[in-house]
N, C-alpha and C positions, 0 to 999 in steps of 0.2 A: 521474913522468909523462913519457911522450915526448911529444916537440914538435919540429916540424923550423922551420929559417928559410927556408929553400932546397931545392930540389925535390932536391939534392945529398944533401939529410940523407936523403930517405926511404929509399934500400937500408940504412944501419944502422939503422933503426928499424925494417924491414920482419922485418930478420931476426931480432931479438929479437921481436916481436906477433907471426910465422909460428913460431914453435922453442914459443912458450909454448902457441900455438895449438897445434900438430904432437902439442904431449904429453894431449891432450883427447882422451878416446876418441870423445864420444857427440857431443860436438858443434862438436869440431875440423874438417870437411869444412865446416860452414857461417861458420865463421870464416876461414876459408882463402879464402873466397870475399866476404867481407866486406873483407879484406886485398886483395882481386884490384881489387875497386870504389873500393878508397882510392885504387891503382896509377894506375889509368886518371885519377881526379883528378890526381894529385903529372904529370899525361901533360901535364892540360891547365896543370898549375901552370909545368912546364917550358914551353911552346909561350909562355906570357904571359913569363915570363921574359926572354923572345928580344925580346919586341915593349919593356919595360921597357928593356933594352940599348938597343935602337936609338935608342927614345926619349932616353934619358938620367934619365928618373925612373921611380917607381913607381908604376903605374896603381892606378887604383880596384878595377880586377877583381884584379889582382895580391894587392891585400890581403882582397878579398872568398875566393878560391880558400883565399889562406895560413889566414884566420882558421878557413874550415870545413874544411879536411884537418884542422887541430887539432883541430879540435869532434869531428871521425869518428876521429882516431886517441884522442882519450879515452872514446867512448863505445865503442869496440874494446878498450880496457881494462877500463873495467866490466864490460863482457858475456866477456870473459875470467873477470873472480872470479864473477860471476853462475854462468858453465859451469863451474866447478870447487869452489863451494857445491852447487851441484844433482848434481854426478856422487857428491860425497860423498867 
């Protein structure tokens, strides 16, 4: 299972979820677009990142952002085996 700590991890995990996606015929385009909605998260994960820096600790939001990209990059997996049980 992927997991990022850092908004740094998500280009390598994007690009393994988008290549397994890429290879779905039927319902790769809506995956792909699933992965576009993670991006813009891992956007706002990076923007709290910066305000953490400044601060010197780890805000509340910081861990609330991390915990659910996690949540969406695992249920971005399930529904990957979901789409390639159903394609057959």
């Amino acid at each position: 299972m992927a997991e990022i700590t850092t908004s740094l991890d998500w280009a390598e995990v994007s690009i393994q979820l988008e290549n397994a996606a890429k290879k779905m015929k039927r319902y790769g385009p809506d995956m792909l677009r699933m992965s576009n909605g993670i991006a813009a998260m891992v956007k706002k994960l990076s923007e709290e990142e910066i305000v953490c820096r400044r601060m010197g600790r780890q805000t509340r939001q910081h861990k609330e952002l991390l915990a659910k990209i996690n949540e969406e990059i695992a249920n971005f997996e399930r529904y990957l085996t979901f789409g390639v049980l159903l394609s057959g």
